[in-house]
Every structure is written in C-alpha cells, then in structure tokens.
KOLBA-642479 format. One line per field, with one value per residue (C-alpha): x, y, z. Coordinates in Angstrom, 1 decimal. Example, Ala and Ser with C-alpha at 12.3 -4.5 7.8 and 13.67 -1.06 7.14 Angstrom:
! KOLBA-642479
X	[12.3 13.7]
Y	[-4.5 -1.1]
Z	[7.8 7.1]
! end
This chain:
! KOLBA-642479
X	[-5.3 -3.5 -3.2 -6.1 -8.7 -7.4 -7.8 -11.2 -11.9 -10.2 -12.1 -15.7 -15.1 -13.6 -16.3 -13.7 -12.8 -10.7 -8.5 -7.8 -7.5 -5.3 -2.8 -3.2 -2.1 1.0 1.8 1.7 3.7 6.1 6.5 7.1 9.8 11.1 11.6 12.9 15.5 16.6 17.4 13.5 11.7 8.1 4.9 1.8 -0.6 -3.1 -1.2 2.6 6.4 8.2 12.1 15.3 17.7 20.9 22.7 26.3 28.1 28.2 29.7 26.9 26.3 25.5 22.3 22.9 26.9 27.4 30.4 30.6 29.4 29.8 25.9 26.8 25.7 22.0 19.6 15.7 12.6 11.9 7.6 6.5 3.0 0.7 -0.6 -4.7 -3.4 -2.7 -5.7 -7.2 -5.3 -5.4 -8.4]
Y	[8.6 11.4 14.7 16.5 14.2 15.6 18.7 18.0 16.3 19.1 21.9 19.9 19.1 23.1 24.7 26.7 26.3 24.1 26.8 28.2 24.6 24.0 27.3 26.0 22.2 23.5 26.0 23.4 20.9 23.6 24.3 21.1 20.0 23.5 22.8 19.0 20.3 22.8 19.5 20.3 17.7 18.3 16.8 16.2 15.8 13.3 12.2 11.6 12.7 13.4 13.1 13.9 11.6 11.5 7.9 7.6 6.2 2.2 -0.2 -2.4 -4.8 -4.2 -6.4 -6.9 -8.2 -8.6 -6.1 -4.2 -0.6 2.9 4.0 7.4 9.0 10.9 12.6 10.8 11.0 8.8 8.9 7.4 7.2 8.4 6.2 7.7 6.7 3.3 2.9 3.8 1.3 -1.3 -1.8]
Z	[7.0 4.8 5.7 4.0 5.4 9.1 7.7 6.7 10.0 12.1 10.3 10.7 14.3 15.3 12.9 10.3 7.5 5.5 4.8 7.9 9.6 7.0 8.1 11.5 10.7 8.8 11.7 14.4 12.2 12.1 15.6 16.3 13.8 14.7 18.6 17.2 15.1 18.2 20.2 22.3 23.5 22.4 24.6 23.6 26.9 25.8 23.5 23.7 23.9 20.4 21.5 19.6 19.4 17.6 16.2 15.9 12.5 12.7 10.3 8.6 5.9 2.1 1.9 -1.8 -2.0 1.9 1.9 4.9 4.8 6.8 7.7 8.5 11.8 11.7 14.1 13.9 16.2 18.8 19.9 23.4 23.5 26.8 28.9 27.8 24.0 25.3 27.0 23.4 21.5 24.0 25.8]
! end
C-alpha cells in the first residue's frame, strides 16, 4: 500500500477530504520523525512503539572484493509491534 491510497482510505473512512487528510497525514508523519530525531520514544496504542536507536561504527566486509570495510556509525528506527496488532496478524 502507497501512501496516497491511505490517504484515500483515511479521508473515506473520517468523511474529509483528500486534501485535508492529506495535511493531516504529512503533520503526523512529521511529529513523529520529529520526536524520533529528538531521541523520543514515540507510541502508538493499538498499534506499536517506534524507538530510536543509535549503532556504533563496525568493521565489515566489501561483498564485492572481500576487503574489509569501516560501515560508519548511524542512528535507525527500531518498531515493536502491540500485542492487538499481533493478534491481527496472527490469529
């Protein structure tokens, strides 16, 4: 599923708009790489934790030649599921 077809679904099933489901959408997907990239955890009741985490530089392999290679630290997302979205997915 892309994007615009939850905004299509999210503006059907709230009775708006497109467009202004669409400002919401973008605002909340805002807010919440906002409070991710302040180090915030950010919970979704229902639906599951968005965590920051941050990974320290580590020597690796070239896949290509085999030479050993610096992957340079970076910050990513870790997601942990609710229980209710479990439930969902695995019935």
């Amino acid at each position: 599923m892309k994007k615009a077809e939850i905004i299509q679904i999210v503006a059907k099933k709230a009775n708006v708009t497109q467009a202004q489901a669409s400002a919401v959408f973008e605002a909340s997907l805002q807010a919440i790489t906002e409070s991710l990239a302040e180090g915030e955890t950010v919970t979704l009741v229902g639906f599951g934790i968005f965590t920051p985490k941050r990974k320290n530089e580590r020597m690796g392999r070239n896949p290509k030649t085999g030479e050993p290679a610096v992957i340079h630290a970076k910050n990513t997302v870790s997601f942990k599921m609710s229980k209710g979205m479990k439930d969902i997915l695995n019935p």
